[in-house]
C-alpha positions in Angstrom: 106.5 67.4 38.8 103.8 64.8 40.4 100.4 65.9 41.5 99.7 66.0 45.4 97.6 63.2 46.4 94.5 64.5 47.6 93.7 62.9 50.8 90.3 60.7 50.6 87.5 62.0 53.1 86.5 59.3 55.1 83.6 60.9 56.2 80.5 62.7 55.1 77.6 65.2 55.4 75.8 61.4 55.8 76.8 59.7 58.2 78.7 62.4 60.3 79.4 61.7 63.9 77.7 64.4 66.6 79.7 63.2 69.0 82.3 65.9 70.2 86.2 66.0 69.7 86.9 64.8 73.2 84.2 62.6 73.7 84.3 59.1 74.2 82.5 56.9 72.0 81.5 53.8 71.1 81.8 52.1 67.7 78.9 50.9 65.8 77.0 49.5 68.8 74.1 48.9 67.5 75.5 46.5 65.0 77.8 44.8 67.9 74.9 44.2 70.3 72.7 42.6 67.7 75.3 40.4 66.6 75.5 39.3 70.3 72.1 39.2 70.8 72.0 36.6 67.8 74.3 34.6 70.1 72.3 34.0 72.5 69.2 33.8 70.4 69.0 31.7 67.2 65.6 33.2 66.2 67.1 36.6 65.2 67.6 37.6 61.7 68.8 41.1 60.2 67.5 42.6 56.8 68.4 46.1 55.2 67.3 47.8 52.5 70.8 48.6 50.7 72.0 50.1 54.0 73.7 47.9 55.7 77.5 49.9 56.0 75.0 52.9 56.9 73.2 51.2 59.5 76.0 49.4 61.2 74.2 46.1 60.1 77.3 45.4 58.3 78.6 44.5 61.8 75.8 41.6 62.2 76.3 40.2 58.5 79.9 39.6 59.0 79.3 37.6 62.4 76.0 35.9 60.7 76.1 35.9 57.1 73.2 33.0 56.5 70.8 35.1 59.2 71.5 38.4 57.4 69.2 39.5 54.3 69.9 42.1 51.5 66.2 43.4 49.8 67.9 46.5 47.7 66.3 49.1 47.7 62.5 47.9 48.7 61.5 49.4 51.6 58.0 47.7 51.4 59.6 44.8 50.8 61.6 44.7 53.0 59.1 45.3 55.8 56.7 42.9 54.1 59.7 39.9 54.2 60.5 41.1 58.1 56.5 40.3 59.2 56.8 37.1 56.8 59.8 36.2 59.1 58.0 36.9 62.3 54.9 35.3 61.2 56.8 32.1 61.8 58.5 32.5 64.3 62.0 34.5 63.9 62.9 38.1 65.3 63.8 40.2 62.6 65.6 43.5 62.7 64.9 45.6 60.1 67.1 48.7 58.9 67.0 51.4 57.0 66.9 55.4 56.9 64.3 56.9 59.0 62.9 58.8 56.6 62.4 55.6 54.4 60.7 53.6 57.3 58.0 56.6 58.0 57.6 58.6 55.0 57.8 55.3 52.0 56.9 52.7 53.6 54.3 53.2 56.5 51.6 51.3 55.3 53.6 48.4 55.2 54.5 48.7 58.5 50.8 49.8 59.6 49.1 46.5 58.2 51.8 44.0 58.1 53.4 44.6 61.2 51.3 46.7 63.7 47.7 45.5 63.2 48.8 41.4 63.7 51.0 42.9 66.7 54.4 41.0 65.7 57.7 41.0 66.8 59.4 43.3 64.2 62.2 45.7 65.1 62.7 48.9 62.9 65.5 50.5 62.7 65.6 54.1 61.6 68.8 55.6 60.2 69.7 59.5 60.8 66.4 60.4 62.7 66.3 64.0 63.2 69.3 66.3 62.8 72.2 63.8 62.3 72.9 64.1 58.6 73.7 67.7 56.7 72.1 66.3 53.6 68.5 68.0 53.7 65.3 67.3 53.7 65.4 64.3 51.6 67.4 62.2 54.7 66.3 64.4 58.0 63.2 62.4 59.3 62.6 65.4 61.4 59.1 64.4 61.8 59.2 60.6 61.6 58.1 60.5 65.5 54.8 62.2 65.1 54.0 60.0 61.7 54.3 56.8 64.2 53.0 57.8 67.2 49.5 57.4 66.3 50.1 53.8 65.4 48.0 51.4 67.5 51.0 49.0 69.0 54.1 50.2 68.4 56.8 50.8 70.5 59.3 53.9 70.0 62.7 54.4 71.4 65.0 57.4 71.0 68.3 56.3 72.6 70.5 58.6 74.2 74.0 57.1 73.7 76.2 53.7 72.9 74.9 52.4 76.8 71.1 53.3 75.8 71.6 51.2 72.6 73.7 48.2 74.1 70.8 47.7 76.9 67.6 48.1 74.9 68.6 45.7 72.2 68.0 42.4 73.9 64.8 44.1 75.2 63.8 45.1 72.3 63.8 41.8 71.1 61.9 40.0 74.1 59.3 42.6 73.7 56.3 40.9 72.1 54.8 43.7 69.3 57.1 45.9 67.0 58.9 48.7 67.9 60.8 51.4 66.0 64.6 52.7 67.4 65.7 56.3 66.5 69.3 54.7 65.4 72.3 56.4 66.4 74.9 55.1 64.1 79.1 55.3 63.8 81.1 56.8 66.3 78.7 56.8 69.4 79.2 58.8 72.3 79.1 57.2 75.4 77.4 59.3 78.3 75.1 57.4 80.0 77.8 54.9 82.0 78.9 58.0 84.3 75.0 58.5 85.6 73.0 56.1 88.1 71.0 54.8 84.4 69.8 51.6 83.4 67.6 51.5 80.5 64.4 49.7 81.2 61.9 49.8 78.2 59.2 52.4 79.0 60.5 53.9 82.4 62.2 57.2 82.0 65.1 58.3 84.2 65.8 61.0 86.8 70.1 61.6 85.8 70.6 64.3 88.3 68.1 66.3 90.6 67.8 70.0 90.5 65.6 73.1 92.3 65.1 75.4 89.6 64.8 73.9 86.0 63.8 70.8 85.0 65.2 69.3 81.5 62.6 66.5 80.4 64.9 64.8 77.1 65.2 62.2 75.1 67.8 60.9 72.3 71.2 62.8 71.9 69.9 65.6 73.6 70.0 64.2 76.7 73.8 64.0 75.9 72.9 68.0 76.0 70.8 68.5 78.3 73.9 67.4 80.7 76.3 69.2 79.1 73.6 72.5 79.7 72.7 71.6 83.0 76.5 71.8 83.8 76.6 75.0 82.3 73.9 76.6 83.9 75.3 76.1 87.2 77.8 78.6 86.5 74.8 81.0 86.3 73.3 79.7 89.8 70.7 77.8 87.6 70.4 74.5 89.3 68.8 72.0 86.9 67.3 68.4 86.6 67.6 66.3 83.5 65.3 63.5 83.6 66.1 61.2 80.3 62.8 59.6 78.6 64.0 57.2 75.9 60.9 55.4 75.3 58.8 57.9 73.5 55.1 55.8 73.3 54.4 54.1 75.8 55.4 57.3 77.6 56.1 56.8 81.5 53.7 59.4 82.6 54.2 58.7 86.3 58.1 59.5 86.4 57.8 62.3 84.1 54.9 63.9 86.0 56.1 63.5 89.5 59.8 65.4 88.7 57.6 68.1 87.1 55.9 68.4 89.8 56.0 72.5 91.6 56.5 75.2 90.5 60.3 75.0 88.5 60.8 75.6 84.4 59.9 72.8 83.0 62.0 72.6 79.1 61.9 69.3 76.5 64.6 68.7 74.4 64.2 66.6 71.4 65.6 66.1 68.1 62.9 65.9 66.2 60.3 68.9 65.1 58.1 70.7 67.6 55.3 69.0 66.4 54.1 65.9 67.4 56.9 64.5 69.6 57.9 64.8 73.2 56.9 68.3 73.4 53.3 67.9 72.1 53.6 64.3 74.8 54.2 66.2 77.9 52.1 68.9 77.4 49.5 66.4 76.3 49.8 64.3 80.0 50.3 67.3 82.1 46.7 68.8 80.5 45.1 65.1 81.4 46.3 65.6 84.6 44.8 69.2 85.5 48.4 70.3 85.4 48.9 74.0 84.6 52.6 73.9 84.6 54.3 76.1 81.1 56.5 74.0 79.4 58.6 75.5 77.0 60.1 73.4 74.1 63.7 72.9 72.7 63.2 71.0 69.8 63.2 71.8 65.6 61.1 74.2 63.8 57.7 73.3 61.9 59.9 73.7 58.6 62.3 71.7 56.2 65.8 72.3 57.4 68.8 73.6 55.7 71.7 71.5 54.6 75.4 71.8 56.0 77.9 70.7 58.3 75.9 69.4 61.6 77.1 71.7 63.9 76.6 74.5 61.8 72.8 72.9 61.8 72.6 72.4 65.0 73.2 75.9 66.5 71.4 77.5 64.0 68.0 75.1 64.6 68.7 75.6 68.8 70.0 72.3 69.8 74.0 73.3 70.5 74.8 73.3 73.6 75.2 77.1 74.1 72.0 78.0 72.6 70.3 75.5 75.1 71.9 77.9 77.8 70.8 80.9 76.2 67.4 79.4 75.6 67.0 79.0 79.6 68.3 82.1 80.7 66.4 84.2 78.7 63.1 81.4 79.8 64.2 82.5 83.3 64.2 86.4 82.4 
């Protein structure tokens, strides 16, 4: 009698997808739009550091195989080669894991990169809570380790449309900058909203009287799917979508959080040191006195598991964001 084929997972705690059943995504756009990018512009090169299937830069070597470099598994090196390559001239788009980019190889990108002000893109695989494999790959903190770095440019996209648009800008933009990669299977949101990333403006999605949701990355992707919630409680909220983390648009932010509604972040990355800590930081320049209360991960190393699992137990589903509100609202 044969054996049962076991059926091959063609997924994993890795690299799974947040994206939900129904939703409609987009795939691997990251890796599409800088292989058109490179179309249009001969000066752009791609490097990884062993990650390129991960990364989607797989995409990019297949369309440019002689302007796409494998450095193993260097980090350092790899940021070292991507400032050589900018030093003379070429755009380079580094990738790797998040937690890599910040936690291994921060100096590299500090002195190399940063200090001479060069046109180097990093890109940072699973930031946050998009992999179920721990501590090890959750770069839960990987926004508050860069934004003290004199020059460089962050960007936690929301969605395939976020990702498509900043590209090219990404690359026009003169001193490096570090993208919160979302990778795969990448829901596509932003299309259905009057949106058009523009790097370092934020954007007011939908208006609302009593709650305003100031969000950035995927959980803008919730903060909709909240706001639509909430409406069944009489809540009426406003989601105003800040992909571009440092330089922070102040004025946009400040001006929808203006009276006297809830103002709530959402972020997927720990409570310290990100968009949180941002807002609360501008509204206290500003003589604002307005409570702000944050919707984001704990000041702790995270459990691993299946990412929704993760994500309702750390706050960022979208029925705890609901609870979260209403109980705000009292």
């Amino acid at each position: 009698m044969s054996t049962p084929t076991k059926k091959r997972l063609t997924t994993s705690a890795m690299i799974a997808s947040f994206a939900d059943a129904d939703q409609r995504t987009a795939p691997a756009p990251f890796g599409h739009a800088l292989a058109a990018a490179a179309e249009r512009d001969q000066r752009i090169v791609g490097l990884t550091a062993d990650l390129g299937k991960y990364t989607d830069m797989h995409v990019f070597a297949e369309a440019h195989p002689d302007r796409y470099f494998q450095m193993g598994m260097a980090e350092q090196l790899l940021f070292g080669t991507a400032a050589g390559m900018a030093e003379v001239g070429l755009v380079p788009f580094a990738s790797t894991y998040s937690v890599f980019a910040s936690r291994r190889a921060y100096d590299f990108l500090c002195l190399d990169i940063a200090e001479p002000n060069l046109n180097v893109n990093i890109v940072g695989g699973l930031p946050g809570l998009t992999t179920g494999y721990g501590p090890s790959h959750q770069a839960t903190e990987d926004i508050a380790i860069f934004r003290g770095m004199p020059n460089l440019t962050i960007v936690d996209p929301c969605d395939s449309v976020d990702i498509e648009q900043a590209l090219p800008q990404l690359a026009a933009s003169q001193g490096p900058t570090y993208l919160r990669l979302l990778r795969g299977k990448v829901p596509t949101v932003l299309d259905e909203y009057d949106h058009t990333f523009q790097l370092g403006k934020a954007s007011v999605l939908r208006g609302g009287n009593d709650v305003v949701f100031v969000s950035s990355g995927l959980m803008t992707m919730r903060a909709l799917q909240a706001a639509e919630d909430l409406a069944a409680h009489n809540v009426d909220v406003a989601v105003v979508h800040s992909p571009t983390i440092k330089p922070f648009d102040t004025e946009t932010v400040l001006a929808e959080a203006a009276g006297d509604r809830l103002v709530v972040t959402l972020e997927n990355h720990t409570v310290v040191g990100g968009l949180f800590e941002t807002l609360a930081a501008e509204l206290v320049k500003a003589g604002r006195g307005t409570r702000v209360a944050p919707i984001s991960l704990p000041d702790e190393f995270l459990d691993a598991g299946a990412l929704p699992t993760l994500h309702e137990r750390y706050g960022l589903a979208r029925n705890t964001i609901v609870d979260r509100v209403l109980t705000e609202l009292g």
